[in-house]
DSSP file (Angstrom, degrees, kcal/mol; ACC not computed):
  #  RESIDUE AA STRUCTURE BP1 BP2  ACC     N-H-->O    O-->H-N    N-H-->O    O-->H-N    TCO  KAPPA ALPHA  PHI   PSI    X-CA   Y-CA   Z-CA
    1    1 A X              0   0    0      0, 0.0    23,-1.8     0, 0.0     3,-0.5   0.000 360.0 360.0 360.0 -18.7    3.1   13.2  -13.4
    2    2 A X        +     0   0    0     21,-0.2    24,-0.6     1,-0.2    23,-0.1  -0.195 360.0  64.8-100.8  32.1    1.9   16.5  -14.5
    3    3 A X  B    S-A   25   0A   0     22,-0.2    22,-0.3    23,-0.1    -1,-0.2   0.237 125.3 -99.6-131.3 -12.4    5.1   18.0  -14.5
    4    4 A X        +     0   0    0     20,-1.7    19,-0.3    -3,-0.5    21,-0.2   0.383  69.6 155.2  41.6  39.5    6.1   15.5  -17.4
    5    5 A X        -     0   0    0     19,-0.3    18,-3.4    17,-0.1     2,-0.7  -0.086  44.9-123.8 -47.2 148.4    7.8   13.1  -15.1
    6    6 A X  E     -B   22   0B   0     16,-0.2     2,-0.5     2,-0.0    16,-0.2  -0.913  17.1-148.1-138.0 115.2    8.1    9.7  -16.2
    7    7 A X  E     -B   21   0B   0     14,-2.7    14,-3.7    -2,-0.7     2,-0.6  -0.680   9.9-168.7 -72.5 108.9    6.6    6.9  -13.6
    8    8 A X  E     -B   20   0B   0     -2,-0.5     2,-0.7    12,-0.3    12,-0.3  -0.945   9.3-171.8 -98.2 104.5    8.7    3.0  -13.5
    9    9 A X  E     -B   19   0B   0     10,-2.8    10,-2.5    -2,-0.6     2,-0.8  -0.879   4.7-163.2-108.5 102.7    6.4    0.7  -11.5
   10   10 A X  E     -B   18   0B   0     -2,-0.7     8,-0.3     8,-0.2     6,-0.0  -0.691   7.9-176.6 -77.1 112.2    8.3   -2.6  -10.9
   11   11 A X        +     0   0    0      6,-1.6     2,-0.3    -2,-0.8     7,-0.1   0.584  58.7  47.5 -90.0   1.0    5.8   -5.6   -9.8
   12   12 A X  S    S-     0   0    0      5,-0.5     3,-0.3     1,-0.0     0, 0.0  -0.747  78.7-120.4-131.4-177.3    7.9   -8.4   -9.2
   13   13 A X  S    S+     0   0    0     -2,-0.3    -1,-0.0     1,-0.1    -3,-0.0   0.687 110.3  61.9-100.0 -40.1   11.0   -9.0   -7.3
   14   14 A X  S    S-     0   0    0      1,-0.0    -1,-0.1    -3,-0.0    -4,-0.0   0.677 103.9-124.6 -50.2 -36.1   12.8  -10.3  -10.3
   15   15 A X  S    S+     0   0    0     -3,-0.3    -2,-0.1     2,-0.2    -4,-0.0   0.525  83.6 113.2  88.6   8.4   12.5   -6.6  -12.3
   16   16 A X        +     0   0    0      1,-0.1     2,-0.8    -6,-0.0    -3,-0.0   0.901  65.6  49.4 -82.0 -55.5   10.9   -8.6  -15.1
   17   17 A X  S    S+     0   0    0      2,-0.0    -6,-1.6    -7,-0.0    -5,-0.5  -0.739  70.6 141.4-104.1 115.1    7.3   -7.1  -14.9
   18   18 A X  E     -B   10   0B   0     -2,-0.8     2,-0.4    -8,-0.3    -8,-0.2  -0.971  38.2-147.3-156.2 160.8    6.9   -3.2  -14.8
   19   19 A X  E     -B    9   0B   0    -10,-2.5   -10,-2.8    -2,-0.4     2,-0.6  -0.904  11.8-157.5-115.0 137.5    4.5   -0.7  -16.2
   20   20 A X  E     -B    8   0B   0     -2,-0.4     2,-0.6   -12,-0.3   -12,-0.3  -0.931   6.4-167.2 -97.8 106.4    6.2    3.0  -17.1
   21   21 A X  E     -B    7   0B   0    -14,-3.7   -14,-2.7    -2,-0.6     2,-0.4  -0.940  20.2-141.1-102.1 132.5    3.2    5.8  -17.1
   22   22 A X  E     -B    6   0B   0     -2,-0.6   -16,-0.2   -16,-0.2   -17,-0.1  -0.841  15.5-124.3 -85.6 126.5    5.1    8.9  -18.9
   23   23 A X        -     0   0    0    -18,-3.4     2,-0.4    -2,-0.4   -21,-0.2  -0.400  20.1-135.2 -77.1 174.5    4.1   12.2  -17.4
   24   24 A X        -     0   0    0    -23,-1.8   -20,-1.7    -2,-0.1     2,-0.7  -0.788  11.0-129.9-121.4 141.9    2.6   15.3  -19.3
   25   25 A X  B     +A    3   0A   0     -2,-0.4   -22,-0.2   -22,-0.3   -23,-0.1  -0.924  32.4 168.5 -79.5  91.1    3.4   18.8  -19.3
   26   26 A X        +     0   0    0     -2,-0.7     2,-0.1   -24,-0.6     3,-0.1  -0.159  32.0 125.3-139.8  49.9    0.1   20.3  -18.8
   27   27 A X  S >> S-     0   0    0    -24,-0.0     4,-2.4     6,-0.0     3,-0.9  -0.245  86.4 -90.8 -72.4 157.6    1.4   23.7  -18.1
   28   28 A X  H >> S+     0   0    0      1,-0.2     3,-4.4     2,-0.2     4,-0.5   0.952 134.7  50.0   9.7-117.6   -0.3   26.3  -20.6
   29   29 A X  H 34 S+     0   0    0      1,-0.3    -1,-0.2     3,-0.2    -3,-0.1   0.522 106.9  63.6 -26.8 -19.4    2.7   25.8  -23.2
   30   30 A X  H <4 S+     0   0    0     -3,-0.9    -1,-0.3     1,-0.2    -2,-0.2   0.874 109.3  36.7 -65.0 -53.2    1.9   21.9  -22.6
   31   31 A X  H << S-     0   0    0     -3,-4.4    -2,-0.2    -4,-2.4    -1,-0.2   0.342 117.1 -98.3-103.4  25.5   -1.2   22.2  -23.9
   32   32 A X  S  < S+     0   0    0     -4,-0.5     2,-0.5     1,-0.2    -3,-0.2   0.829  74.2 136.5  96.0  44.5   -1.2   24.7  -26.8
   33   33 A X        -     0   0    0     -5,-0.4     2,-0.3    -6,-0.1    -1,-0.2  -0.943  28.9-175.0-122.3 137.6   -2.5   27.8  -24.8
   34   34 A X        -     0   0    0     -2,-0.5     2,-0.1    -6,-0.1     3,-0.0  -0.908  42.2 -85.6-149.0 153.7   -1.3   31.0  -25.1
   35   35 A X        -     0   0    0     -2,-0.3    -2,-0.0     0, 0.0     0, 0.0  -0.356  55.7-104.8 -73.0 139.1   -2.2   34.1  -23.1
   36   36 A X        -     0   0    0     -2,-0.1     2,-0.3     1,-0.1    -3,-0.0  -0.307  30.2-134.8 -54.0 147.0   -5.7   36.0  -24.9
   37   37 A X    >>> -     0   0    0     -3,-0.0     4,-1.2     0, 0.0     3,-0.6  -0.854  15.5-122.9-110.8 151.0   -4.7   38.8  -26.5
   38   38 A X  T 345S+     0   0    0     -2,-0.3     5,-0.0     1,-0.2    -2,-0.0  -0.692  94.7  17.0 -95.5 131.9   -7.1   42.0  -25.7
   39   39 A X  T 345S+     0   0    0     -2,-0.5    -1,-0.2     1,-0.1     0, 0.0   0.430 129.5  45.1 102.3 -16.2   -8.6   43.6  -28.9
   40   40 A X  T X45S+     0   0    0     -3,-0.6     3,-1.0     7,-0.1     4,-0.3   0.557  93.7  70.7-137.9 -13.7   -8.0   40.6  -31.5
   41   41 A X  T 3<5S+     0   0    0     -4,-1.2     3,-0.3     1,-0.3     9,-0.1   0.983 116.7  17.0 -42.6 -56.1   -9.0   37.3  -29.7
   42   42 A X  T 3 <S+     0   0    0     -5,-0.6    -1,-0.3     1,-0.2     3,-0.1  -0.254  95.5 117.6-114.3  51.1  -12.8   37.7  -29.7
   43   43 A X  S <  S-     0   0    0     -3,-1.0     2,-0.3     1,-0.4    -1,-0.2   0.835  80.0  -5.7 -83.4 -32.2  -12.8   40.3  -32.2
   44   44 A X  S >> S-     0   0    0     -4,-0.3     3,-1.2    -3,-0.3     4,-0.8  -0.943  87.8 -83.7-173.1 150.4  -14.8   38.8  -35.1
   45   45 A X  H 3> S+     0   0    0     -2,-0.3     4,-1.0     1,-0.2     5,-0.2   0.711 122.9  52.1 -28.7 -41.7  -16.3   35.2  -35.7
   46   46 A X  H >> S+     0   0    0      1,-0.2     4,-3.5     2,-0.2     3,-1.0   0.978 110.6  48.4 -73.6 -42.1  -12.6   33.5  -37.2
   47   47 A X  H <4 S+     0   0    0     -3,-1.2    -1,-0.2     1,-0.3    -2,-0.2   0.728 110.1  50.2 -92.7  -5.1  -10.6   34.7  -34.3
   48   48 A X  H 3X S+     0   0    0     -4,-0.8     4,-0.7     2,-0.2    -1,-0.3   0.457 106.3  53.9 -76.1   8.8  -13.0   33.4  -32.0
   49   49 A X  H <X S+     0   0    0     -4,-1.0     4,-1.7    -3,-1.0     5,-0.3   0.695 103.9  60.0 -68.2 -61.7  -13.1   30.0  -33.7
   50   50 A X  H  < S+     0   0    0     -4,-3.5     4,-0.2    -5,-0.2    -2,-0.2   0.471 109.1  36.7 -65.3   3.2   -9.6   29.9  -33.3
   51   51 A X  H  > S+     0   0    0      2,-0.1     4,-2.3     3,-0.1    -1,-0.2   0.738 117.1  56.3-109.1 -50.3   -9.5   30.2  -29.4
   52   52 A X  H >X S+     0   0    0     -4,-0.7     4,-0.9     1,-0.2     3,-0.8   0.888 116.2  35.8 -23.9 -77.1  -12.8   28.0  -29.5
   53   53 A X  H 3X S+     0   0    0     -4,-1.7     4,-1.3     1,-0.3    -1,-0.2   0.755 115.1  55.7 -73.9 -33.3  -10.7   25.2  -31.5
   54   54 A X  H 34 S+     0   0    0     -5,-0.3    -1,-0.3    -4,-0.2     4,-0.2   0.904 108.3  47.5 -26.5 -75.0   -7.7   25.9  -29.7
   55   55 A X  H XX S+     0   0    0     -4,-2.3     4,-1.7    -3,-0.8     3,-1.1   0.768 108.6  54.7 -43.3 -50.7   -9.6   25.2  -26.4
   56   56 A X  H >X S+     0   0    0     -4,-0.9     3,-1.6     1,-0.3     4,-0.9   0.984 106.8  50.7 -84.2 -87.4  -11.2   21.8  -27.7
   57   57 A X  H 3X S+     0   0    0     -4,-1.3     4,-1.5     1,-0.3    -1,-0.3   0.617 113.5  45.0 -33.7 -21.6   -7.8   20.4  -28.6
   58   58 A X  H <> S+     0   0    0     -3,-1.1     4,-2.9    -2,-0.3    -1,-0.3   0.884 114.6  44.4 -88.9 -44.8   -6.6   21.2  -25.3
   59   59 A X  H <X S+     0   0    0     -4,-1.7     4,-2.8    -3,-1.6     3,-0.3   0.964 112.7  55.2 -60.2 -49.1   -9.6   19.9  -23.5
   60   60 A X  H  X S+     0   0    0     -4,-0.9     4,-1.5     1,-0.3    -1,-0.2   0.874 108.5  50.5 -68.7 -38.8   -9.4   16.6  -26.1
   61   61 A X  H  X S+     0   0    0     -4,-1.5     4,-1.6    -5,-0.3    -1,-0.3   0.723 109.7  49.1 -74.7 -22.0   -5.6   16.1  -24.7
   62   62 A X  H >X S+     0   0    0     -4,-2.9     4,-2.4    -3,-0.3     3,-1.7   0.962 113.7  47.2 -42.9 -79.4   -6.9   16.4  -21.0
   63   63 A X  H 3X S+     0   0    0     -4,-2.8     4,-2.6     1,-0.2    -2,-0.2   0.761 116.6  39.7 -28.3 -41.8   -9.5   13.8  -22.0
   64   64 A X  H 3X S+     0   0    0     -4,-1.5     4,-2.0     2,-0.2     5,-0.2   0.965 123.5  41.4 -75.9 -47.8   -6.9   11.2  -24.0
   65   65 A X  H <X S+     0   0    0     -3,-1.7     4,-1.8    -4,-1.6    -1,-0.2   0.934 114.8  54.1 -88.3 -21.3   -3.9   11.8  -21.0
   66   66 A X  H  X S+     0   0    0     -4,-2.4     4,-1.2     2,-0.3    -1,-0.3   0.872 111.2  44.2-100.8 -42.4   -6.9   11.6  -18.1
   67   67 A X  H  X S+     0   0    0     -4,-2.6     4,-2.4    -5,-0.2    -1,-0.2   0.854 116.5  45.9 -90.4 -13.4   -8.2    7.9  -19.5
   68   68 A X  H  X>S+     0   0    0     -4,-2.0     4,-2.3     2,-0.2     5,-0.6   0.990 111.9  51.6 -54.9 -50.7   -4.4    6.6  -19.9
   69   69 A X  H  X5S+     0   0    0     -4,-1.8     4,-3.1     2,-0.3    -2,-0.2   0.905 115.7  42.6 -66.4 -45.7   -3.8    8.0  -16.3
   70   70 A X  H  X5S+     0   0    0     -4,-1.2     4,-2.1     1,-0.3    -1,-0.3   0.899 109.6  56.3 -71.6 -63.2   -7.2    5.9  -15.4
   71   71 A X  H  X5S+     0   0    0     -4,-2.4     4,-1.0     2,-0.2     3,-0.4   0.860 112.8  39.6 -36.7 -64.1   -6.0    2.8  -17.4
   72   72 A X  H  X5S+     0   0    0     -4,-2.3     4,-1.0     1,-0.3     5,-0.3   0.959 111.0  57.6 -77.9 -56.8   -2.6    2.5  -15.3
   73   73 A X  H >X<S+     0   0    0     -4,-3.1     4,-4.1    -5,-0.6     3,-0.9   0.875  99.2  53.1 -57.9 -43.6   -4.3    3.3  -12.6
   74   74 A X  H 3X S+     0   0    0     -4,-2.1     4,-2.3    -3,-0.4     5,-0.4   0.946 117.0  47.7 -38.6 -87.5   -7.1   -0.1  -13.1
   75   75 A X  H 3< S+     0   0    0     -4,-1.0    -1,-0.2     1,-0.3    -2,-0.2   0.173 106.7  54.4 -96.5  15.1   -3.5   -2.4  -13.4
   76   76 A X  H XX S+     0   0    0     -4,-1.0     4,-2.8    -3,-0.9     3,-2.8   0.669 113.6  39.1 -39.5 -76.0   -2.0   -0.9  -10.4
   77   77 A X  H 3X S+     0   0    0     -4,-4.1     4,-3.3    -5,-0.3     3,-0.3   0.948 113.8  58.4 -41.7 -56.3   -5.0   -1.8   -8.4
   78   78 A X  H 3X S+     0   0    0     -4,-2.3     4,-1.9     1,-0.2    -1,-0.2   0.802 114.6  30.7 -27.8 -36.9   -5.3   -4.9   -9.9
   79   79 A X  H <4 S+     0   0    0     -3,-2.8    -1,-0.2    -5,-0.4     4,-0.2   0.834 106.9  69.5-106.2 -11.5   -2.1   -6.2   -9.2
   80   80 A X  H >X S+     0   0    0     -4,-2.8     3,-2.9    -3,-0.3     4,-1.1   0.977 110.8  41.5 -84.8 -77.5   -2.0   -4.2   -5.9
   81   81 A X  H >X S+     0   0    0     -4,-3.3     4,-1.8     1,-0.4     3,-1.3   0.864 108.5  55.1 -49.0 -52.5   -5.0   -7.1   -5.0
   82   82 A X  H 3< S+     0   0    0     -4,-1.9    -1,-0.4     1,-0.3    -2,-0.2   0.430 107.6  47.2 -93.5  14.0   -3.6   -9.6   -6.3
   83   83 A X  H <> S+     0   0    0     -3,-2.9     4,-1.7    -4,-0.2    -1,-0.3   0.639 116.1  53.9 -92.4 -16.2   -0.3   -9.2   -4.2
   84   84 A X  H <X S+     0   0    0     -3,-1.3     4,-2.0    -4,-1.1    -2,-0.2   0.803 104.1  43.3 -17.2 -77.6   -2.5   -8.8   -1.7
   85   85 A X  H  X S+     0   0    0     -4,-1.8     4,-1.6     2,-0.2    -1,-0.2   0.288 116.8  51.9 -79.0   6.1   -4.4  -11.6   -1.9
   86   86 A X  H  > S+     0   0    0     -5,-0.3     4,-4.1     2,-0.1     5,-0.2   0.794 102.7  59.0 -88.6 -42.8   -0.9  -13.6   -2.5
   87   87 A X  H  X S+     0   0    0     -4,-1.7     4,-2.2     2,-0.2     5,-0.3   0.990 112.7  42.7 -56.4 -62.2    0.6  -11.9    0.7
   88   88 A X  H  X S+     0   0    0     -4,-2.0     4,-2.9     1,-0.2     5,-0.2   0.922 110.4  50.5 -33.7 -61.8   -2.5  -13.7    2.6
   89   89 A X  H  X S+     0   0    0     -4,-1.6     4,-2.0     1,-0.2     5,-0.3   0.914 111.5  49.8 -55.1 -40.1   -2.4  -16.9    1.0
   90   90 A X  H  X S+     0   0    0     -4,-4.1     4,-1.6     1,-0.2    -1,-0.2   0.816 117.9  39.4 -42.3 -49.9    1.5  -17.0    1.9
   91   91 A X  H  X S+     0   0    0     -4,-2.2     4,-1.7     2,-0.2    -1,-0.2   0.716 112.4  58.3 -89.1 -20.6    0.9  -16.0    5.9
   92   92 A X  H  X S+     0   0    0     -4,-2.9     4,-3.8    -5,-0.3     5,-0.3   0.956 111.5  37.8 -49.0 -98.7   -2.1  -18.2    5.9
   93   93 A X  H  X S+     0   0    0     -4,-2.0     4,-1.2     1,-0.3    -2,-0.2   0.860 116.3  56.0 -18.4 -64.8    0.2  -21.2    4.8
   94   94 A X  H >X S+     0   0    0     -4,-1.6     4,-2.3    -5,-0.3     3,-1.7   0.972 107.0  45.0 -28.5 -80.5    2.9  -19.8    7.2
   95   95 A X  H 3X S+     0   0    0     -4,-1.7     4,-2.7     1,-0.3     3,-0.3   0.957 116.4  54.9 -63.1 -58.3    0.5  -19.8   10.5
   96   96 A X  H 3< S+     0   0    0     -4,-3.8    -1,-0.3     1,-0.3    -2,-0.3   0.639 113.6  36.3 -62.1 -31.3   -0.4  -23.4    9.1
   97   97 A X  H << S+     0   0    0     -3,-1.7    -1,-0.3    -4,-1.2    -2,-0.2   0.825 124.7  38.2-100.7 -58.6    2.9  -24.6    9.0
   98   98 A X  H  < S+     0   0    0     -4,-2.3     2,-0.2    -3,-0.3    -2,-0.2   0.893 106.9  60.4 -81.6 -38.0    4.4  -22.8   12.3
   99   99 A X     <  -     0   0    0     -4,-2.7     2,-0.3    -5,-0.2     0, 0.0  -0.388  66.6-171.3-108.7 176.1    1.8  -23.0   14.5
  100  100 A X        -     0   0    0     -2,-0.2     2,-0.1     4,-0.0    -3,-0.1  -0.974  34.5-103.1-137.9 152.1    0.5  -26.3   15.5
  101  101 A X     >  -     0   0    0     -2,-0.3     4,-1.8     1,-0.2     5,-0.1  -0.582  34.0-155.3 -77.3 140.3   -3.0  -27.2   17.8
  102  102 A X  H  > S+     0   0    0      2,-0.2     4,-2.5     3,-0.1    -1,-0.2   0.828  90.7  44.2 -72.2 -18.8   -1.4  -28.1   21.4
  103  103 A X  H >> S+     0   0    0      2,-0.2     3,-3.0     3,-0.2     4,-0.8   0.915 109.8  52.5 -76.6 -84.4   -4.2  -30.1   22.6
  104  104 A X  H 3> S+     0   0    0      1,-0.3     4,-2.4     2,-0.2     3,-0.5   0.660 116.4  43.7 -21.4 -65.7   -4.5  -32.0   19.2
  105  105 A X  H 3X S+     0   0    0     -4,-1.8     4,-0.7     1,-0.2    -1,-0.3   0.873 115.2  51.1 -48.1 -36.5   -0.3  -32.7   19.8
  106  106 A X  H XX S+     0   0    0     -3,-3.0     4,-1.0    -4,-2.5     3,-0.6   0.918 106.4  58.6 -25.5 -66.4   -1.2  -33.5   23.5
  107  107 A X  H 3X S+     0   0    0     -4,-0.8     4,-3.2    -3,-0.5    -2,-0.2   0.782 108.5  36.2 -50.4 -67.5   -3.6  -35.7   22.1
  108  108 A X  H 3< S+     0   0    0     -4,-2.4    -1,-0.3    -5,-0.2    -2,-0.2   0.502 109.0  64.4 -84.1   4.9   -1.4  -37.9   20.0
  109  109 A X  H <X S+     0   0    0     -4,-0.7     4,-2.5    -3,-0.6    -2,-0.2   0.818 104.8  50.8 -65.8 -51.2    1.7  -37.9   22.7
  110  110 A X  H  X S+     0   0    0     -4,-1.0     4,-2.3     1,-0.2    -2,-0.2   0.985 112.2  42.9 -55.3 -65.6   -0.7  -39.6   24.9
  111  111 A X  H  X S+     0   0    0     -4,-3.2     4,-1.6     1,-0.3    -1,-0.2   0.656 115.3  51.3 -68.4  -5.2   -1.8  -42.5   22.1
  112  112 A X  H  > S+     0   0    0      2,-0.1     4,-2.8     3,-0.1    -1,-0.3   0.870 113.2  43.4 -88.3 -39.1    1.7  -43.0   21.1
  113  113 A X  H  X S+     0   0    0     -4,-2.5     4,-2.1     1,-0.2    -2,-0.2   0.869 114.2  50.8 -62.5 -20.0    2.5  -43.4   24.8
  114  114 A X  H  X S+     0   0    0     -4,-2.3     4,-2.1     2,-0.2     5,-0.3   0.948 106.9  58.1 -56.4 -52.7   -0.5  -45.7   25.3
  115  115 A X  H >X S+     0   0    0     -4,-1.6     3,-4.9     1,-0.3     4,-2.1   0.971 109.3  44.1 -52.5 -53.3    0.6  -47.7   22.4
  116  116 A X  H 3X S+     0   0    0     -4,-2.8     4,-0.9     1,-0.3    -1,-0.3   0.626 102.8  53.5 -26.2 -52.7    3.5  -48.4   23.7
  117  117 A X  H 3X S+     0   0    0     -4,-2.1     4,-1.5     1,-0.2    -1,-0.3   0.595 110.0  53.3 -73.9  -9.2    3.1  -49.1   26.7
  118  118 A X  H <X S+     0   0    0     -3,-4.9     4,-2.6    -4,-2.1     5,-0.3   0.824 112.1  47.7 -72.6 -46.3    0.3  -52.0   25.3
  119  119 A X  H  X S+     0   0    0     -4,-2.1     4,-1.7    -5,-0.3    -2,-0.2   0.851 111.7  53.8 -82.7 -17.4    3.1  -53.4   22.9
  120  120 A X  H  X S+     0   0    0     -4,-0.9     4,-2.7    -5,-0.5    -1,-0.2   0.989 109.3  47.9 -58.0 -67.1    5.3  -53.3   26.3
  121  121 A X  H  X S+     0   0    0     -4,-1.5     4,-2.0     1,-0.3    -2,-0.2   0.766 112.3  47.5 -51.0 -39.5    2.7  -55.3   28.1
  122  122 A X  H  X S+     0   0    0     -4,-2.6     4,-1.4     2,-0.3    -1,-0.3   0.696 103.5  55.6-107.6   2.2    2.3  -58.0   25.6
  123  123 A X  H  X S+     0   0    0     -4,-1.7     4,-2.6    -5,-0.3    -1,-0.2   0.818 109.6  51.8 -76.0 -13.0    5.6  -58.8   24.9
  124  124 A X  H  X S+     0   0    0     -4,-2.7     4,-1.7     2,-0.2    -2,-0.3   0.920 108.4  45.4 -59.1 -48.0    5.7  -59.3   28.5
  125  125 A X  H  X S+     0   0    0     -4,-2.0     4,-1.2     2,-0.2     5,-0.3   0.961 117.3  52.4 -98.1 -57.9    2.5  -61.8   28.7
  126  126 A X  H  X S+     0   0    0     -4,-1.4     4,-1.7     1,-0.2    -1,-0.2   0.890 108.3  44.8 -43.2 -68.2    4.3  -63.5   25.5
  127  127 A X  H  X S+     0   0    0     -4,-2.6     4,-1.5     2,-0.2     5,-0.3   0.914 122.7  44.2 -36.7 -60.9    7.7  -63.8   27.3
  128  128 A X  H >X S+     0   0    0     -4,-1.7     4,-3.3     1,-0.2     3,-1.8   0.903 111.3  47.6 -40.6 -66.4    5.2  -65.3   30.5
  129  129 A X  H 3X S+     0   0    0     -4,-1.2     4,-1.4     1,-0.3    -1,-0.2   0.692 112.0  50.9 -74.8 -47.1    3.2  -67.4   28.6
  130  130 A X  H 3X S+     0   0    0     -4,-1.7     4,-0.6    -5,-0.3    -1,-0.3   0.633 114.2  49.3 -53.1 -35.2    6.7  -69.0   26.8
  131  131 A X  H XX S+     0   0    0     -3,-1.8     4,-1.9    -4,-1.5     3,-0.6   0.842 108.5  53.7 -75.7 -60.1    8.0  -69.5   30.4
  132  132 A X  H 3X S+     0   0    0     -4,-3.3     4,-1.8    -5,-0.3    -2,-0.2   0.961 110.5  38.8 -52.7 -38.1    5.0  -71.0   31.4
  133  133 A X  H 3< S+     0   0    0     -4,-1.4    -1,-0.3    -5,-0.3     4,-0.3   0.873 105.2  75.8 -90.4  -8.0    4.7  -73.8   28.8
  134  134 A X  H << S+     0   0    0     -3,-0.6     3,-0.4    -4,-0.6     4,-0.2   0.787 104.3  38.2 -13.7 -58.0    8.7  -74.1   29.2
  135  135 A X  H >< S+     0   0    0     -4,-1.9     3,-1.5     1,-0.3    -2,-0.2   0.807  97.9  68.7 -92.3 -25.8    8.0  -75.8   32.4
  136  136 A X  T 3< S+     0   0    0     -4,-1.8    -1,-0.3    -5,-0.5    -2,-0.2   0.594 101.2  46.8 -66.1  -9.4    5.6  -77.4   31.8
  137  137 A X  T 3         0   0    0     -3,-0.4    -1,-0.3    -4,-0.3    -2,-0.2   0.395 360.0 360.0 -77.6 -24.5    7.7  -79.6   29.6
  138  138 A X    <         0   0    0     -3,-1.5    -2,-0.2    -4,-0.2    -3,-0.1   0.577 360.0 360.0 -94.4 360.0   10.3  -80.0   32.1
C-alpha cells in the first residue's frame, strides 16, 4: 500500500459490496522531500523554516494517509466479525439440521411402535367383542 498500490476488497459473493483503499507513494519524492543541501539548508532563519515547513507537511500527510489506513482498517474488521459471526450462525443451523439426538429418535420409534401395537390390540378386542354379541343373537 505504500508503494501506491491500489487495494479492491470485495465482501460479498455477489461483487456488489467492496471497499478500494488507494495506496501512497511515501517514498521521499512522495512526500515532498528532497535531499538537504550542505551550506544553504540550515544556513539562516528562512531556509530553515523552509525545511521546518517542508517537514510538517510531510509529517501532516503521514498523519491524514495513517488515519484513512486506520479507518479501512475498523470496516475490515468489522465485517471480518460479522462474517464470522454469520459463518457460526450458518454451521450452528447446519449441525441442527444434520445431526439429530439418537436416543431422543430411539425414543419416539419405540412410542410410535407402542402406539401401534395398542391400536392393533383394540381393533382386535372390537372385532371379539362384535363376534361375541353376534352369537349371542343367533
Amino acid at each position: 500500500m505504500l508503494g501506491g498500490d491500489t487495494l479492491k476488497l470485495t465482501f460479498n459473493e455477489t461483487g456488489k459490496s467492496t471497499l478500494n483503499i488507494t495506496g501512497v507513494d511515501f517514498g521521499s519524492a512522495g512526500l515532498g522531500l528532497s535531499s538537504l543541501t550542505s551550506g544553504t539548508d540550515f544556513l539562516d532563519n528562512t531556509a530553515t523554516n523552509k525545511v521546518l515547513t517542508t517537514l510538517n507537511t510531510a509529517s501532516a500527510s503521514l498523519r491524514a494517509q495513517a488515519s484513512a489506513f486506520g479507518s479501512n482498517l475498523s470496516i475490515v474488521q468489522t465485517r471480518q466479525d460479522f462474517s464470522k459471526q454469520l459463518i457460526n450462525v450458518l454451521q450452528t443451523g447446519a449441525s441442527n439440521l444434520t445431526l439429530a439426538d439418537t436416543n431422543e429418535e430411539a425414543a419416539n420409534s419405540q412410542a410410535l411402535s407402542t402406539r401401534q401395537s395398542i391400536a392393533v390390540s383394540a381393533l382386535s378386542l372390537a372385532n371379539q367383542s362384535q363376534q361375541g354379541v353376534l352369537q349371542l343373537l343367533r
